[in-house]
Structure formats: C-alpha cells, structure tokens
C-alpha positions as a printed Julia matrix, in Angstrom:
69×3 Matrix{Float64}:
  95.77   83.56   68.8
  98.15   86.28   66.89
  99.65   88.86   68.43
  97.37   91.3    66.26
  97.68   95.77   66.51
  95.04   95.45   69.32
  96.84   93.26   71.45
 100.01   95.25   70.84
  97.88   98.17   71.23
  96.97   97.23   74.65
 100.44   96.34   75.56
 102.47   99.26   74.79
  99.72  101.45   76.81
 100.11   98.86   79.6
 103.84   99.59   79.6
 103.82  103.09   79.47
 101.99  103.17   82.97
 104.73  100.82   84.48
 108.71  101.66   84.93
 110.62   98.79   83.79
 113.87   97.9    86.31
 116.1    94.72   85.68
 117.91   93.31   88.58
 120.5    90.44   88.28
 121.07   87.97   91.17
 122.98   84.96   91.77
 122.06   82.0    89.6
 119.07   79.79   91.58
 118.06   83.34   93.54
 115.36   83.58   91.16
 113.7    80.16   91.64
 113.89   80.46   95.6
 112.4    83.98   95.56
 109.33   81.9    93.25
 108.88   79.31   95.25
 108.61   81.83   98.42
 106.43   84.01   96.73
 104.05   81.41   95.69
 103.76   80.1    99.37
 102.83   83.16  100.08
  99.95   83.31   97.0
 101.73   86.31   95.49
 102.98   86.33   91.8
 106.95   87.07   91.94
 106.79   90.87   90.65
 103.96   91.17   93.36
 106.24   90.21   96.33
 109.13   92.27   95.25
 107.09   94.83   95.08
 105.85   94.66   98.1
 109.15   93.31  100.05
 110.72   96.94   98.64
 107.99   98.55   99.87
 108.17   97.37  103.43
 111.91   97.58  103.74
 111.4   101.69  102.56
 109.06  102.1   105.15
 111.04  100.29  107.67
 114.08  102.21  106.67
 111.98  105.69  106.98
 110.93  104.54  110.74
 114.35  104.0   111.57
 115.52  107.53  110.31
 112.29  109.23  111.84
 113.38  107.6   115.14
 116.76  108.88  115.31
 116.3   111.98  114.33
 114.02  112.36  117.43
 116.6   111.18  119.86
C-alpha cells in the first residue's frame, strides 16, 4: 500500500497528540529492554512508559514520607 495524504493525514494528527523524547543508551541496552518487555506482553514504548511512571510515583512517596517525619 502507498503512503497516500490520508495515511499521512492520520499520522501527523497522531503525532501531534504525543511528545516525542529520544533517549540514547549503551549499545545492546535496547535489545535487553525488548526482550524484557516482551516477557512481560508489553510493546517496548509501553513498558518505558510505564517503568517512568512507577519510578515518579515511587519517588513522590519517598518525598511525601519525609517530609512528614
């Protein structure tokens, strides 16, 4: 199929909903962070996503706790 103005319709207003960020890592990083992420039935962006997520939240829990004490 061609890459016609309605598919690059639909993907430039798919982009404009998502923020774009480019990380670099150490060469064979990316293929062990695949592997794990497919063990764990997620797509890559999925469990980066969601391993940021839970170490923000982790790191807010920490902070709320020692402000208290």
């Amino acid at each position: 199929m061609a890459y016609d103005e309605v598919s690059k319709r639909a993907t430039n207003k798919y982009r404009k909903k998502n923020d774009l960020i480019q990380i670099r890592m150490q060469l064979g990083e990316r293929d062990i962070i695949a592997e794990h992420a497919a063990k764990c039935g997620e797509s890559m962006n999925a469990f980066i996503n969601r391993a940021i997520k839970e170490t923000m939240d982790r790191d807010n829990m920490v902070d709320k706790n020692s402000s208290q004490g």
